[in-house]
Structure formats: C-alpha cells, structure tokens
PyMOL Python script that loads the backbone (N, CA, C, O; Angstrom):
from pymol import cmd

cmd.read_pdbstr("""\
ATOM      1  N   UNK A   1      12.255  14.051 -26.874  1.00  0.00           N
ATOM      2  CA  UNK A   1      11.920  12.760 -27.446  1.00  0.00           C
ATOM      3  C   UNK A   1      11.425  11.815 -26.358  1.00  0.00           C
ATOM      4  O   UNK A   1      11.926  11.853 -25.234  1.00  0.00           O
ATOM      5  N   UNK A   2      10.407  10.932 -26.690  1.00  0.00           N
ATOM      6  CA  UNK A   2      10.032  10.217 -25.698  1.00  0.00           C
ATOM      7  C   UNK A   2      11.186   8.969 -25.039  1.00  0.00           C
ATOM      8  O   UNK A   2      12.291   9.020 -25.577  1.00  0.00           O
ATOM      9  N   UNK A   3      11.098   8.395 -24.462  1.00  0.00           N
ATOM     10  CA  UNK A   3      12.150   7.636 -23.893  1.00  0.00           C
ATOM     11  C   UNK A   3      13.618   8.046 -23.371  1.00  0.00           C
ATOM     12  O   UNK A   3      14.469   7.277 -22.924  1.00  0.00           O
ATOM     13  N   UNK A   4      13.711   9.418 -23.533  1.00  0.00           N
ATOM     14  CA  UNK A   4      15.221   9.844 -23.105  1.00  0.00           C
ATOM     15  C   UNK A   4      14.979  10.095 -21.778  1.00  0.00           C
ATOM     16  O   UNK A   4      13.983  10.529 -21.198  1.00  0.00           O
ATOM     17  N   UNK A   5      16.468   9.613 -21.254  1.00  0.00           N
ATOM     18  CA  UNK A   5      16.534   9.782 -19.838  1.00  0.00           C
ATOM     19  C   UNK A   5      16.290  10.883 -19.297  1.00  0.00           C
ATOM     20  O   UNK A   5      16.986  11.738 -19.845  1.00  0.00           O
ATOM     21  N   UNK A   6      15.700  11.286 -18.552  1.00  0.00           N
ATOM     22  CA  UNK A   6      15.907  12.603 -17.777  1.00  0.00           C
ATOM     23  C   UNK A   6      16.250  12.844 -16.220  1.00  0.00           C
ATOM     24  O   UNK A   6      15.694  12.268 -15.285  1.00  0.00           O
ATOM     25  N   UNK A   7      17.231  13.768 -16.129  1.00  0.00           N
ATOM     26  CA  UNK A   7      17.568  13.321 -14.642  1.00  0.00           C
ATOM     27  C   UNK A   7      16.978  14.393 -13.544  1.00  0.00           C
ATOM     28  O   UNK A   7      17.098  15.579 -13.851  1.00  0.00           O
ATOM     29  N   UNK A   8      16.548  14.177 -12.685  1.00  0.00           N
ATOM     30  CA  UNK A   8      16.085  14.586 -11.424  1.00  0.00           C
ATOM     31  C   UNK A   8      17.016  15.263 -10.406  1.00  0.00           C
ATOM     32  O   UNK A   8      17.362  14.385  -9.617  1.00  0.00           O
ATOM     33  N   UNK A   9      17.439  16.161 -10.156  1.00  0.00           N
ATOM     34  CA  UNK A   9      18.494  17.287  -9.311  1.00  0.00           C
ATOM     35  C   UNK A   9      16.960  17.792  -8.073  1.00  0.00           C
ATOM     36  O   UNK A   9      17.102  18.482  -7.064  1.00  0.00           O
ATOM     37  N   UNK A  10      16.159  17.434  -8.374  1.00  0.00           N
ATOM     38  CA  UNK A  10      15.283  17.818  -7.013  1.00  0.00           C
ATOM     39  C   UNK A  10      15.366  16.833  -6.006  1.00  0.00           C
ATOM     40  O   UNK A  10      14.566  15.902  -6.102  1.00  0.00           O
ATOM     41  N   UNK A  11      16.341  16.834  -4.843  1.00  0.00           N
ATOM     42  CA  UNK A  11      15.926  16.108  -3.744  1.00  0.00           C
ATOM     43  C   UNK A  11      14.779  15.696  -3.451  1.00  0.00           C
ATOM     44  O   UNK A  11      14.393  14.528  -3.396  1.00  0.00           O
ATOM     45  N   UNK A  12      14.117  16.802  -3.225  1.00  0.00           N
ATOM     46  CA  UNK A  12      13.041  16.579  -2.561  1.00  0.00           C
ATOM     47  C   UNK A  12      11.764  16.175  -3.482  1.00  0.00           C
ATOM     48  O   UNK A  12      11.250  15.236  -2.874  1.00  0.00           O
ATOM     49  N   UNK A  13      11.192  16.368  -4.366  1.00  0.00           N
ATOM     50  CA  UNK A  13      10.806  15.778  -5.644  1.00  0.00           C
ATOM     51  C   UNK A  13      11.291  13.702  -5.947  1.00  0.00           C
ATOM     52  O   UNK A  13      10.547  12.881  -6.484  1.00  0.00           O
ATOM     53  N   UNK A  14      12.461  13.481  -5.480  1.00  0.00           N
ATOM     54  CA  UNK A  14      13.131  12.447  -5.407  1.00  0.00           C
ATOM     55  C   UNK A  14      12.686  11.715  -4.311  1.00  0.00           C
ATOM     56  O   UNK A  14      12.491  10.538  -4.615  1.00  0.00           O
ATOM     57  N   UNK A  15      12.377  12.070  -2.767  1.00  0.00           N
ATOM     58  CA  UNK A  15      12.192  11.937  -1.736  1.00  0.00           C
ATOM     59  C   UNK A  15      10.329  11.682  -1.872  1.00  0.00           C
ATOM     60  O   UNK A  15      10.033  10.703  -1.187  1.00  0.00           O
ATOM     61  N   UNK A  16       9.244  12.221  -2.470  1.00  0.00           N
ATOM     62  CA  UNK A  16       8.367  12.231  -2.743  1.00  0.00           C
ATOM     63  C   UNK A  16       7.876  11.135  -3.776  1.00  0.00           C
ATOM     64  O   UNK A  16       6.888  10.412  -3.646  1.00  0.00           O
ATOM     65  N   UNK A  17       8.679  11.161  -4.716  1.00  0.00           N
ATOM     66  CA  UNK A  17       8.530  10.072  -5.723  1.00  0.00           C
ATOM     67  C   UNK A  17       8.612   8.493  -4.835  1.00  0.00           C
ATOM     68  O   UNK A  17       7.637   7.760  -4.670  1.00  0.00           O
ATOM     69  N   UNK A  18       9.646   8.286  -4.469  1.00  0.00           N
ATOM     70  CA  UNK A  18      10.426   7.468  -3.071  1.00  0.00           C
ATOM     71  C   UNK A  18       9.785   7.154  -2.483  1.00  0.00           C
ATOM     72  O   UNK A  18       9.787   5.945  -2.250  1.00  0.00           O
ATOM     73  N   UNK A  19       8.737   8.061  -1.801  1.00  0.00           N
ATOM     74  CA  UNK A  19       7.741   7.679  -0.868  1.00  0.00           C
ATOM     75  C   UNK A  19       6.467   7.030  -1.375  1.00  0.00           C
ATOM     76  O   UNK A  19       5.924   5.996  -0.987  1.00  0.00           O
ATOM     77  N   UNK A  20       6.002   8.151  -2.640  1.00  0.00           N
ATOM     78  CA  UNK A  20       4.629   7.506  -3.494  1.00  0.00           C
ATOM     79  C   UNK A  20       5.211   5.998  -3.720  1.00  0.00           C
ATOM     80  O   UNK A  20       4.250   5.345  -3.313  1.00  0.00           O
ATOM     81  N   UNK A  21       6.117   5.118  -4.088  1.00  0.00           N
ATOM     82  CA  UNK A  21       6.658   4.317  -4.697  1.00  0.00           C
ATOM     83  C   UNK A  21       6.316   2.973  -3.298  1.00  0.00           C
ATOM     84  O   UNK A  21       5.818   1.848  -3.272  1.00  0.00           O
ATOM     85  N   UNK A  22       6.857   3.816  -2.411  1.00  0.00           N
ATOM     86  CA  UNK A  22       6.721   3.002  -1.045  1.00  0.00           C
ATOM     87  C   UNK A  22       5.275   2.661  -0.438  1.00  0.00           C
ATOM     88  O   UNK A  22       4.972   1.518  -0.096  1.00  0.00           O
ATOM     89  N   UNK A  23       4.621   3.497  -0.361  1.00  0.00           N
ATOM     90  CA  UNK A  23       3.419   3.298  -0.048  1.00  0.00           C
ATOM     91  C   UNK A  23       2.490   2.887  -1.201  1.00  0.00           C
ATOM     92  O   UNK A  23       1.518   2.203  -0.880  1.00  0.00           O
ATOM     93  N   UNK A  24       2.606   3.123  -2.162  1.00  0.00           N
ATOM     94  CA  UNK A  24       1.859   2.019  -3.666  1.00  0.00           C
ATOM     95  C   UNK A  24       1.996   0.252  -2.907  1.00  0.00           C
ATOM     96  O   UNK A  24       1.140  -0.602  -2.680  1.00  0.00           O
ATOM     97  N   UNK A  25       3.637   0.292  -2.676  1.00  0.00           N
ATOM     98  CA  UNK A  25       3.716  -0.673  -2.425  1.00  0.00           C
ATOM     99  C   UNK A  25       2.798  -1.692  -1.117  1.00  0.00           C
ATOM    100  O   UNK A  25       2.186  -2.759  -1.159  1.00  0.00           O
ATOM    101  N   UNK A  26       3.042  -0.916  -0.273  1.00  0.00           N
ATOM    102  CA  UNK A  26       2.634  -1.119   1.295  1.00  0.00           C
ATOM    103  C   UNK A  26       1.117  -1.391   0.570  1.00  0.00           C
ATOM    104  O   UNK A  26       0.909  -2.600   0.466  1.00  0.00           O
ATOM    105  N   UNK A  27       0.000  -0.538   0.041  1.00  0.00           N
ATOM    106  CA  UNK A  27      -1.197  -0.878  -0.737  1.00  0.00           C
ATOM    107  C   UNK A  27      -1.125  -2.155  -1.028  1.00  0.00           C
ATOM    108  O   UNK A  27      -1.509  -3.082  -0.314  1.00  0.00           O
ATOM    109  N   UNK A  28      -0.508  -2.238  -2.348  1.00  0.00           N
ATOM    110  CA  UNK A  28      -0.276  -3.590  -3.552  1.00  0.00           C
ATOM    111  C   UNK A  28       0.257  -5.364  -2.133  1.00  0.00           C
ATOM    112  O   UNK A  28      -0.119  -6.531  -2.245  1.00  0.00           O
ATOM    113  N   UNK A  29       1.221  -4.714  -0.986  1.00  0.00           N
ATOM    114  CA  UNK A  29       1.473  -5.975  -0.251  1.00  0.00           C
ATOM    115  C   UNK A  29       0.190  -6.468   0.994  1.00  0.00           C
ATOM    116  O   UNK A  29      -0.007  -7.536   1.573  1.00  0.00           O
ATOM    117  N   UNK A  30      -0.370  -5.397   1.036  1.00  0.00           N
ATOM    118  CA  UNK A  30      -1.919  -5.750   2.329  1.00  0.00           C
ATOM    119  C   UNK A  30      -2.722  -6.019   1.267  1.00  0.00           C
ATOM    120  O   UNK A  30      -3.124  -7.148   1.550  1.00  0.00           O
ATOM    121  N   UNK A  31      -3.152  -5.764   0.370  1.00  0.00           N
ATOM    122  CA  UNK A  31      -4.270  -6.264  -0.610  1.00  0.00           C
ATOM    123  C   UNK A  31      -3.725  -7.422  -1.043  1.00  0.00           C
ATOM    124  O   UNK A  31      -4.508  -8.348  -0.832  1.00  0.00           O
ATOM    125  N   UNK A  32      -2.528  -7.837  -1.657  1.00  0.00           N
ATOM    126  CA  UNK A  32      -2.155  -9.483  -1.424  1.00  0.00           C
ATOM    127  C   UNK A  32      -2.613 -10.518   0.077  1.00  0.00           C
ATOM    128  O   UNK A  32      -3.260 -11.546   0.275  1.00  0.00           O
ATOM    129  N   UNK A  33      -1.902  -9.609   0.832  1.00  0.00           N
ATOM    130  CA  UNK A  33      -2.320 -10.383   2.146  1.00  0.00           C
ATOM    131  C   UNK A  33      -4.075 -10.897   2.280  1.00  0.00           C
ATOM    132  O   UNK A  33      -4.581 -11.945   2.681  1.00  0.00           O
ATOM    133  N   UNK A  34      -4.640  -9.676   1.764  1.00  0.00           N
ATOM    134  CA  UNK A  34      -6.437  -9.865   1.887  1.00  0.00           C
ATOM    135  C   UNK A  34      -6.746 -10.789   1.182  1.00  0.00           C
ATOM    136  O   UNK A  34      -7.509 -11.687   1.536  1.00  0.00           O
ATOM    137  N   UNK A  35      -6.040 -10.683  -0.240  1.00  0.00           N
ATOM    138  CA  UNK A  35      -7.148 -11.660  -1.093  1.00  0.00           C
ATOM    139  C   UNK A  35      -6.406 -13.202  -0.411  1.00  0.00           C
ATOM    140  O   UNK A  35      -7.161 -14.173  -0.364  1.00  0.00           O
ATOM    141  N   UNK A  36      -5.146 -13.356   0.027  1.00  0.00           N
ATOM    142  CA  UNK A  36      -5.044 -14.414   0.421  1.00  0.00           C
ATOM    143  C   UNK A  36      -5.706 -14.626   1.720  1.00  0.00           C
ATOM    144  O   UNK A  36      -5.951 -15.820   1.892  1.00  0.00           O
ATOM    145  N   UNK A  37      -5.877 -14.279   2.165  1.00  0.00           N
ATOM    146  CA  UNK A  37      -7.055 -14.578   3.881  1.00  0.00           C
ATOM    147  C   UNK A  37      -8.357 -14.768   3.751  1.00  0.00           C
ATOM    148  O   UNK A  37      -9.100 -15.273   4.592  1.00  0.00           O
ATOM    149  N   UNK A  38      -8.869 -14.044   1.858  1.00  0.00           N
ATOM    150  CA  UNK A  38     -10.204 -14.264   2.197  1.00  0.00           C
ATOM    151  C   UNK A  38     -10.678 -15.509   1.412  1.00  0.00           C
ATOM    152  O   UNK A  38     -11.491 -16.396   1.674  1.00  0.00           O
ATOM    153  N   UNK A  39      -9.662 -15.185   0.071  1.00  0.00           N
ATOM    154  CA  UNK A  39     -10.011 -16.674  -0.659  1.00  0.00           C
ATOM    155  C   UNK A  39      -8.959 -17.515  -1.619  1.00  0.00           C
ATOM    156  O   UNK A  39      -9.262 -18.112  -2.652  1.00  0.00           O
ATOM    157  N   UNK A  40      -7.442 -17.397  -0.924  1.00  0.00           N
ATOM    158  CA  UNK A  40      -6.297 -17.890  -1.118  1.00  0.00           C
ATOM    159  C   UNK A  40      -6.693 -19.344  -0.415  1.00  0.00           C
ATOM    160  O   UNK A  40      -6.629 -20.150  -1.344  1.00  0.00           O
ATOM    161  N   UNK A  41      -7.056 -20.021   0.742  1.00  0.00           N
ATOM    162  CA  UNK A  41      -7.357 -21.461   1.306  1.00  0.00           C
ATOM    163  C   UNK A  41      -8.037 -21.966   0.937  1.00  0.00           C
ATOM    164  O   UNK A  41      -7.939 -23.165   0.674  1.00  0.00           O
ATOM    165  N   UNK A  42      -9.276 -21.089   0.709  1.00  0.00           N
ATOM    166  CA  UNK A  42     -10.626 -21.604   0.790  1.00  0.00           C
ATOM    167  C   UNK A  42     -11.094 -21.868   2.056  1.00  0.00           C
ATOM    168  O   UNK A  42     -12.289 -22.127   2.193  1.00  0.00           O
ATOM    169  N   UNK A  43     -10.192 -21.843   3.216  1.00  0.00           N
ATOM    170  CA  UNK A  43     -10.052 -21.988   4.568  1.00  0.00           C
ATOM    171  C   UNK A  43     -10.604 -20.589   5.151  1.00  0.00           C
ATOM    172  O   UNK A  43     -10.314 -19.527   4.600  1.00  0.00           O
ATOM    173  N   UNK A  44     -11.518 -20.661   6.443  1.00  0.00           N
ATOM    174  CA  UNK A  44     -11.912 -19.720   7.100  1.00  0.00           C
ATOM    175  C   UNK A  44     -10.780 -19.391   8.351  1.00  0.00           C
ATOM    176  O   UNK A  44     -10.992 -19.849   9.474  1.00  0.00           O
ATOM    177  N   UNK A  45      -9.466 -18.495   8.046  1.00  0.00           N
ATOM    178  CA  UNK A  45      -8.577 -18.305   8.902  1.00  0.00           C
ATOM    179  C   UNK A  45      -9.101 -17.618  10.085  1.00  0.00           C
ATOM    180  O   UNK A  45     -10.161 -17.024   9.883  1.00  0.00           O
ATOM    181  N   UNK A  46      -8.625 -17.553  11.256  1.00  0.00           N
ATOM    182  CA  UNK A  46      -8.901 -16.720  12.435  1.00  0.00           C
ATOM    183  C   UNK A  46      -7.677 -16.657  12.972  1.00  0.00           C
ATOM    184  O   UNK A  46      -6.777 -17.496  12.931  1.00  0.00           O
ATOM    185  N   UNK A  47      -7.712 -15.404  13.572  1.00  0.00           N
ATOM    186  CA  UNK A  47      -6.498 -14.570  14.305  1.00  0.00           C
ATOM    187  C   UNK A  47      -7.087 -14.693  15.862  1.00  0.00           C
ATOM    188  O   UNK A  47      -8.252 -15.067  15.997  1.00  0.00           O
ATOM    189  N   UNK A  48      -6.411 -14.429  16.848  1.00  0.00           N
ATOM    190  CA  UNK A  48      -6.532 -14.031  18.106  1.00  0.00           C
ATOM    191  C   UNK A  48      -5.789 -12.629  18.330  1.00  0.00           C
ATOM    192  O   UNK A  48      -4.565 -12.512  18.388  1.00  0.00           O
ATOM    193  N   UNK A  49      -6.977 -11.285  18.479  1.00  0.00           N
ATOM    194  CA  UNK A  49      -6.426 -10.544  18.843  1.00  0.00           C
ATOM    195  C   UNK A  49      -7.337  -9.919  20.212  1.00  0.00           C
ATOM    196  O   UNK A  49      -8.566  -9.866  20.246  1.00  0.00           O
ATOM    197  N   UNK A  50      -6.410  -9.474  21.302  1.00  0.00           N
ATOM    198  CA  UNK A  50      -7.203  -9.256  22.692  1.00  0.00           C
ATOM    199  C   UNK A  50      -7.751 -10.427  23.509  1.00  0.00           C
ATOM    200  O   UNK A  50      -8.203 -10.214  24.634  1.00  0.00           O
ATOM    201  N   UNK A  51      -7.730 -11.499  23.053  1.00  0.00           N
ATOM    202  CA  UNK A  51      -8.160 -12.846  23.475  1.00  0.00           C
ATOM    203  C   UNK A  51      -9.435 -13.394  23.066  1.00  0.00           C
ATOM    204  O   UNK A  51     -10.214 -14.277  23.423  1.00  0.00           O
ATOM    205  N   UNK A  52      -9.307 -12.334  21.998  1.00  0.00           N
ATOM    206  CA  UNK A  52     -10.719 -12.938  20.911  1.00  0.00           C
ATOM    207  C   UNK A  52     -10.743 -13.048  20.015  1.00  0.00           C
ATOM    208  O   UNK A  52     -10.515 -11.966  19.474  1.00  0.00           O
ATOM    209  N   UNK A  53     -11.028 -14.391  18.811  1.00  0.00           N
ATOM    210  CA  UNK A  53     -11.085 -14.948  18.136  1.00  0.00           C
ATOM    211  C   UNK A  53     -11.714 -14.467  17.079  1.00  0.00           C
ATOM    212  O   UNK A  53     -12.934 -14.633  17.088  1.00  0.00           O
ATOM    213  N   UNK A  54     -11.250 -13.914  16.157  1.00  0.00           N
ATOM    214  CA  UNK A  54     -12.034 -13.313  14.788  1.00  0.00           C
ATOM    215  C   UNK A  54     -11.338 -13.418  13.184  1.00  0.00           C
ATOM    216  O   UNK A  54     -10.139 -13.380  12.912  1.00  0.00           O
ATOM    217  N   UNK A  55     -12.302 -13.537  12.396  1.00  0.00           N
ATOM    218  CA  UNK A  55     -11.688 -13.760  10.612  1.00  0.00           C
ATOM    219  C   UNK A  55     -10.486 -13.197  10.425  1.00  0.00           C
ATOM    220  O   UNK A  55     -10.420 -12.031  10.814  1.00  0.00           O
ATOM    221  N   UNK A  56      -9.355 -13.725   9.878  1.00  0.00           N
ATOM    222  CA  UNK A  56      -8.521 -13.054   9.268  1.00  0.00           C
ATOM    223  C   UNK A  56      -8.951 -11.975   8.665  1.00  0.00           C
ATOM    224  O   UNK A  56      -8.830 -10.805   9.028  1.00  0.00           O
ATOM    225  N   UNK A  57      -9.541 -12.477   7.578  1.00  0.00           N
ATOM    226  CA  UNK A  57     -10.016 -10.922   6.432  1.00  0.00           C
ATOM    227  C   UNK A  57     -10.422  -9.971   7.523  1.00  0.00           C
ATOM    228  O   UNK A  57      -9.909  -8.852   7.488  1.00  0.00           O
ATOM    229  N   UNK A  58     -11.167 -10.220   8.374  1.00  0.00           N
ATOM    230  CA  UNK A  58     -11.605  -8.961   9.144  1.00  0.00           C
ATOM    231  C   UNK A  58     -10.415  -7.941   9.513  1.00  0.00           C
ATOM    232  O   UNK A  58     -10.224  -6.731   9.400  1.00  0.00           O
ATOM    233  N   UNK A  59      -9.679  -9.108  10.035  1.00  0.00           N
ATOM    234  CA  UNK A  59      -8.295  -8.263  10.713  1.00  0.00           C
ATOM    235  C   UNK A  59      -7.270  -7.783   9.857  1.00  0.00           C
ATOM    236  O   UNK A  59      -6.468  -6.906  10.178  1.00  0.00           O
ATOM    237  N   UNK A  60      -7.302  -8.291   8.908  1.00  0.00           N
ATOM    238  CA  UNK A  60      -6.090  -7.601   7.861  1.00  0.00           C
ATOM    239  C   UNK A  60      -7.309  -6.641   7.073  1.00  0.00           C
ATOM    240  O   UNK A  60      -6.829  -5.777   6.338  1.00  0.00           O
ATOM    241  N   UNK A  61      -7.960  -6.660   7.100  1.00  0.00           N
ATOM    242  CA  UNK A  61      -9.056  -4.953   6.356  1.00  0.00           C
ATOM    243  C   UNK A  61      -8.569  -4.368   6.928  1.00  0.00           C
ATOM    244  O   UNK A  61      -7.648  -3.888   6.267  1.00  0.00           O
ATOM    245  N   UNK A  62      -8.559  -3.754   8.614  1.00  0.00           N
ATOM    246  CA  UNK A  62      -8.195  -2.526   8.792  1.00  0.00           C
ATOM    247  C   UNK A  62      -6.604  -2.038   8.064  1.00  0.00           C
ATOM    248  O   UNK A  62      -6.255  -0.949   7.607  1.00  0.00           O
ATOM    249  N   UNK A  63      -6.107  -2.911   8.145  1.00  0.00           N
ATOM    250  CA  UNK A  63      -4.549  -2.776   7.146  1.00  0.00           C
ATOM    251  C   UNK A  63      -4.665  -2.389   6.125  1.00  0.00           C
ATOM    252  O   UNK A  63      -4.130  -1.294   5.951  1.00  0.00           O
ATOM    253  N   UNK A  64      -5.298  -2.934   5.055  1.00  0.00           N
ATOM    254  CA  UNK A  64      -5.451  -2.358   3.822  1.00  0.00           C
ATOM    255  C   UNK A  64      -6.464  -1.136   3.570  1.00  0.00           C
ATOM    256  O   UNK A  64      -6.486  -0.672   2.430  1.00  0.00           O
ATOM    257  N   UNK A  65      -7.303  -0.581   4.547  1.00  0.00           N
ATOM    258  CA  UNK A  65      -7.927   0.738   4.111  1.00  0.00           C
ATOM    259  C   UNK A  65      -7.115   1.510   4.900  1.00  0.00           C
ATOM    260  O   UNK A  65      -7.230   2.682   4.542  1.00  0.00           O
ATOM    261  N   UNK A  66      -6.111   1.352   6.090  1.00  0.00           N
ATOM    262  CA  UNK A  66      -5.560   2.722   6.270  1.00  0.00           C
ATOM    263  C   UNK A  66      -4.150   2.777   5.709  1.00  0.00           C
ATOM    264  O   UNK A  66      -3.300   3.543   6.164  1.00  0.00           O
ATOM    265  N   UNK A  67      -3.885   1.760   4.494  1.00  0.00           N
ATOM    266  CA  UNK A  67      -2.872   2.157   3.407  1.00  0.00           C
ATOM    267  C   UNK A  67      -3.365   3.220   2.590  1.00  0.00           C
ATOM    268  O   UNK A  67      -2.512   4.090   2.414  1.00  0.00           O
ATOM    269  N   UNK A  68      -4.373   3.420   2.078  1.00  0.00           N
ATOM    270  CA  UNK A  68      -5.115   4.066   0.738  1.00  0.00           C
ATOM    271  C   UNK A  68      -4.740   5.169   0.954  1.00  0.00           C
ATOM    272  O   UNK A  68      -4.107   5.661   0.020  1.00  0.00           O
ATOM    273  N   UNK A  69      -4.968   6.266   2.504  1.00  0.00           N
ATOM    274  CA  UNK A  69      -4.924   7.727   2.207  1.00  0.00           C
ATOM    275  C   UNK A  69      -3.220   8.049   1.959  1.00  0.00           C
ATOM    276  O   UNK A  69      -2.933   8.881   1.100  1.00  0.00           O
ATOM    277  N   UNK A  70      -2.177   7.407   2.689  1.00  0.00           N
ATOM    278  CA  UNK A  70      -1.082   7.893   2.277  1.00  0.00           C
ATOM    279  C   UNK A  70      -0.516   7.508   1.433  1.00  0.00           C
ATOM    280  O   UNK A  70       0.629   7.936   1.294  1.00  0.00           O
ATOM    281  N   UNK A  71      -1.003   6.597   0.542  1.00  0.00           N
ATOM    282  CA  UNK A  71      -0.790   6.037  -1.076  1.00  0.00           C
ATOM    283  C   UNK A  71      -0.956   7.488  -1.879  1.00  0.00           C
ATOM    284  O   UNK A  71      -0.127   8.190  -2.458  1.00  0.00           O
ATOM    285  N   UNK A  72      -2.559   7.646  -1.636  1.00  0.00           N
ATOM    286  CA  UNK A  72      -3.134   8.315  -2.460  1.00  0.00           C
ATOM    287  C   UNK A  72      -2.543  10.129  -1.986  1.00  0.00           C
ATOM    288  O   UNK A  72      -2.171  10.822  -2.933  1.00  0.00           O
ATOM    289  N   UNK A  73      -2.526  10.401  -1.368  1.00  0.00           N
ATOM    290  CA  UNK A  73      -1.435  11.956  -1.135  1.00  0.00           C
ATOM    291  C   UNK A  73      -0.142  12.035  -0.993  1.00  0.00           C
ATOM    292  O   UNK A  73       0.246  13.050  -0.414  1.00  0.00           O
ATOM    293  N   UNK A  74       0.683  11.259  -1.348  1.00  0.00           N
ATOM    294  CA  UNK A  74       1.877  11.010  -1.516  1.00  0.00           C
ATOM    295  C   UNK A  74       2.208  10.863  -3.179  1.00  0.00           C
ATOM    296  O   UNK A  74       3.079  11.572  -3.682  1.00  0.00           O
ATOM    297  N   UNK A  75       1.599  10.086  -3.819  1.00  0.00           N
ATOM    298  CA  UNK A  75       1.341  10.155  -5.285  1.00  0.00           C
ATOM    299  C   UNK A  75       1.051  11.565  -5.522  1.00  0.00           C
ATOM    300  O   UNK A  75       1.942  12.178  -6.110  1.00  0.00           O
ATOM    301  N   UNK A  76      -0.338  12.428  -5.088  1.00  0.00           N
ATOM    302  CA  UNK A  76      -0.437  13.422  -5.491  1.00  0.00           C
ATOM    303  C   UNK A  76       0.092  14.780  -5.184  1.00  0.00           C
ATOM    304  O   UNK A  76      -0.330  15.865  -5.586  1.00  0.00           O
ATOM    305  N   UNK A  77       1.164  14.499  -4.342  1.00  0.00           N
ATOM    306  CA  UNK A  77       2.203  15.580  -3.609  1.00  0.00           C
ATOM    307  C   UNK A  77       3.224  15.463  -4.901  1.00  0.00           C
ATOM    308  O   UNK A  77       3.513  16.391  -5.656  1.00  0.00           O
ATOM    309  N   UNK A  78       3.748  13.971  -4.986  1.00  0.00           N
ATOM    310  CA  UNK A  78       4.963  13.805  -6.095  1.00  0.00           C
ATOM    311  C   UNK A  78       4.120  14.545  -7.802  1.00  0.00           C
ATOM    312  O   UNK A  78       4.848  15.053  -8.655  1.00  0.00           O
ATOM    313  N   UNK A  79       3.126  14.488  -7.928  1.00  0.00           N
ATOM    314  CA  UNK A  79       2.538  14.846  -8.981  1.00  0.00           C
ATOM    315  C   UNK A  79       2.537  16.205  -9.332  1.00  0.00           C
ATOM    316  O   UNK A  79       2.964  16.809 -10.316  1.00  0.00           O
ATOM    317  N   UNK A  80       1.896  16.589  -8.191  1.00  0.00           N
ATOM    318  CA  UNK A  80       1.700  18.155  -8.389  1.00  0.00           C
ATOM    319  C   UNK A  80       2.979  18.865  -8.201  1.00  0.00           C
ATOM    320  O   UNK A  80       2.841  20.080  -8.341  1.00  0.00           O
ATOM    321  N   UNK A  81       4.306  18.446  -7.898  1.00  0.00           N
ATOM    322  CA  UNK A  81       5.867  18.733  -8.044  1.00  0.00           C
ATOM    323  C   UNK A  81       6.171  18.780  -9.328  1.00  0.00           C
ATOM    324  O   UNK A  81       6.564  19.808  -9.880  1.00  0.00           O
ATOM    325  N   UNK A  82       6.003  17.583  -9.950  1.00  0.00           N
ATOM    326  CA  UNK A  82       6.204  17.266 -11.124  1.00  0.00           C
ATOM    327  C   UNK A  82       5.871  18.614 -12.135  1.00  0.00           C
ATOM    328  O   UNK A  82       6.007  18.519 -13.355  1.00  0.00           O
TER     329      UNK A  82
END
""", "prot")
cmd.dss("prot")
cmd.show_as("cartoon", "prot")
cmd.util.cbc("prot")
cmd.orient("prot")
C-alpha cells in the first residue's frame, strides 16, 4: 500500500541515502548563496581573494558547480541500490 512505512536494515543503502540527502543540500545552500550575491542587494559585492579584488558571484560560482557532480552520483549510487 502506498504510504506504509517501510524500514531500511541496509546500512549501507542508509549511509548513501544520508549522503545523497547531504550533498542535495550543500547544492540547494551555494545556489542560495549565488542568487543572493548576484541579485539579493542589487549591490555589486566583491571579495578579496589573493589580494585581488573580484565579484562575489564570480567567487561563489566555483562553489556551486563543483557541488553538482557529487550531488548528482551520490543520488544515483542511492538509486541504483534501491
């Protein structure tokens, strides 16, 4: 029946789910961070990194594209368990 509980005895299946769950997240919290840097002020933020002065959005992008691959194979590790 749809909605009945079902319980999970796979550790590791558990541990996978756990992780997809974690890194969705880590995704869903840098893509907040972006849209607020790029058009949360309306303000053109800048960071100092190396002693040079550049866009926020610039600097929080690399954050949010190297969330995607372990979002996305971590989901499909817990999936293909499933």
């Amino acid at each position: 029946m749809s909605g009945d509980l079902k319980w999970i005895d796979d550790v590791e299946l558990l541990n996978l789910i756990a992780e997809a769950y974690f890194n969705v997240d880590n995704v869903r919290s840098w893509e907040t961070r972006f849209l607020d840097a790029t058009f949360g002020t309306g303000l053109v933020m800048t960071v100092n990194v190396g002693g040079q002065s550049m866009p926020m959005r610039d600097f929080v992008t690399n954050f949010v594209r190297d969330t995607y691959a372990p979002a996305a194979s971590t989901v499909e590790a817990a999936l293909a368990k499933l």
